[in-house]
N, C-alpha and C positions, 0 to 999 in steps of 0.2 A: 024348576023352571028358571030360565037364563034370562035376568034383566038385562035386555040389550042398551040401559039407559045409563048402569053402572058401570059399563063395559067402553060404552061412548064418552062420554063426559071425559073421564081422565088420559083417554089415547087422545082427545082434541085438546085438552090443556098442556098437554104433554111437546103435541105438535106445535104447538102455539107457541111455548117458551121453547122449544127450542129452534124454531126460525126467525123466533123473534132474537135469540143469544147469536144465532149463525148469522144472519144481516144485519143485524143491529149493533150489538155490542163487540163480535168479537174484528171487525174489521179495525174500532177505536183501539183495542188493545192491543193489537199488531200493527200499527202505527204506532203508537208509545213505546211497546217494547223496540221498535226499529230506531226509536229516537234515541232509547237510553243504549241502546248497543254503538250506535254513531257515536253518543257523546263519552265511551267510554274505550272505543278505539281513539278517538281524536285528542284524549287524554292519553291514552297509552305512545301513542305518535307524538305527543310531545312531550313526556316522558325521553322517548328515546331518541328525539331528536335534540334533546337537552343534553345527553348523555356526548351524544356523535361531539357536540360543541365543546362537551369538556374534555374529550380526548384529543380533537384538534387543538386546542388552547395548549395543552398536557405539551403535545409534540410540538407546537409553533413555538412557545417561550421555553425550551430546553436551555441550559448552559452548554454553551462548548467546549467538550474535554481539553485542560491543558496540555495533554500530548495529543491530540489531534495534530495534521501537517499537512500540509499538498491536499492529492486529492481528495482523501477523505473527509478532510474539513471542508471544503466547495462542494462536495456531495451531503455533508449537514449543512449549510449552508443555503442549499439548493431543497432539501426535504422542508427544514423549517420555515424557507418560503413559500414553498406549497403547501403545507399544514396552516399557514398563516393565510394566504388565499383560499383556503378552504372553511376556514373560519371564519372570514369575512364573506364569503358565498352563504355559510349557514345561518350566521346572526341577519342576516338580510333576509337573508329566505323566513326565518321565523318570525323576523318584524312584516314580512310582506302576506302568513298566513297566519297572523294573528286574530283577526278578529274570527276565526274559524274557530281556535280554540278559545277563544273566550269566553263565547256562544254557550259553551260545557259547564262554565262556573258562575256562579252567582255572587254578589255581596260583595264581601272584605276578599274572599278568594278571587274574584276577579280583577280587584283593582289593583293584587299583591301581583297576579301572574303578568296585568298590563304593564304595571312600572317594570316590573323584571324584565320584559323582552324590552321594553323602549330603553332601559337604561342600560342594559345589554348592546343594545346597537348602539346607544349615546360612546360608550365606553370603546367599542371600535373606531366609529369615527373619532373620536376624540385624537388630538395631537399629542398624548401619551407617548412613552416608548412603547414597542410591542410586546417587550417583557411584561411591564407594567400591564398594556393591557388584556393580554393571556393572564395574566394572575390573578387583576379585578374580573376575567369574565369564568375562571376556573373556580372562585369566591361563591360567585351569584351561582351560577350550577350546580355547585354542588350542594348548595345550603336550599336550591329552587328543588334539587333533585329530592332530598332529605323530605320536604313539605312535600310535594305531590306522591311521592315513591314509598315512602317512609312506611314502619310498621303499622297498621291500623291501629292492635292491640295495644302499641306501648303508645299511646297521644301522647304524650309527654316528649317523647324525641321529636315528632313533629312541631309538638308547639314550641318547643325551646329552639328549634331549627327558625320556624316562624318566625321566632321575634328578632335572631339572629339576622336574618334575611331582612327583613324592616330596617334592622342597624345600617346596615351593610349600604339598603339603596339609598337610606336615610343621610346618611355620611358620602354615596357617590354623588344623590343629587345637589347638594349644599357646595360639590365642589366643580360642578359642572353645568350652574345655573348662573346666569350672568347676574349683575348685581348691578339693582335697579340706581 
């Protein structure tokens, strides 16, 4: 004979936890997981938008070949002004969605990524030469690329890149902060 009581009891617990997992809990975890994939495109975009700025930086403060003449030189001349406009288009653009990526890090990583963009754009506006300042903003890139990009396995190149990076804005800001 078929107890219809052992047969009931666990199909109605069964239904119970799982409508309670399908409207209850699995909406919170597809929302989290939608946050952490947001915050790790918006690191990867600024990953690569740090990159775009050290190869503009790369082509805007080039040296001009001593045999350059005529028009090829007015044609380098004419590229490293538009790589230089386009670097100052990018450091803008990334002080202007900064607090987007910020949003992603927490702590000491946020306040390393904030100084690096503000001191970033500090370093463009600045009345530098443009040599100088492509070279201070190909500095912070590529030591900012090293911290976020860097091998996970080897922390050590990260953190020596980190402390590197600390020197770096450590030493721009001291020379680019008025004196009270």
């Amino acid at each position: 004979m078929l107890n219809l009581e052992s047969v009931l009891v666990p199909a109605a617990v069964s239904l119970t936890v799982t409508l309670g997992i399908e409207y209850v809990a699995k909406p919170r975890l597809e929302a989290r997981k939608e946050r952490i994939l947001d915050a790790v495109r918006a690191r990867r975009e600024l990953l690569t938008r740090l990159v775009v700025v050290g190869h503009a930086a790369a082509a805007a403060g080039f040296e001009m070949p001593t045999e350059a003449s005529g028009a090829a030189l007015e044609k380098l001349r004419e590229e490293r002004s538009r790589q230089f406009e386009r670097l100052d288009a990018e450091v803008r653009g990334l002080a202007d969605d900064a607090g987007r990526y910020l949003a992603t890090f927490a702590g000491p990583a946020r306040t390393l990524v904030a100084d690096c963009l503000s001191v970033q754009l500090g370093v463009v506006l600045s009345g530098r030469s443009r040599s100088e300042q492509c070279a201070r903003v190909q500095e912070l890139v590529g030591q900012m690329a090293v911290v976020l990009g860097g091998p996970r396995w080897r922390f050590w190149i990260r953190l020596k890149a980190w402390f590197a990076l600390n020197r770096t804005l450590a030493g721009l800001k001291a020379v680019t902060e008025p004196v009270a």
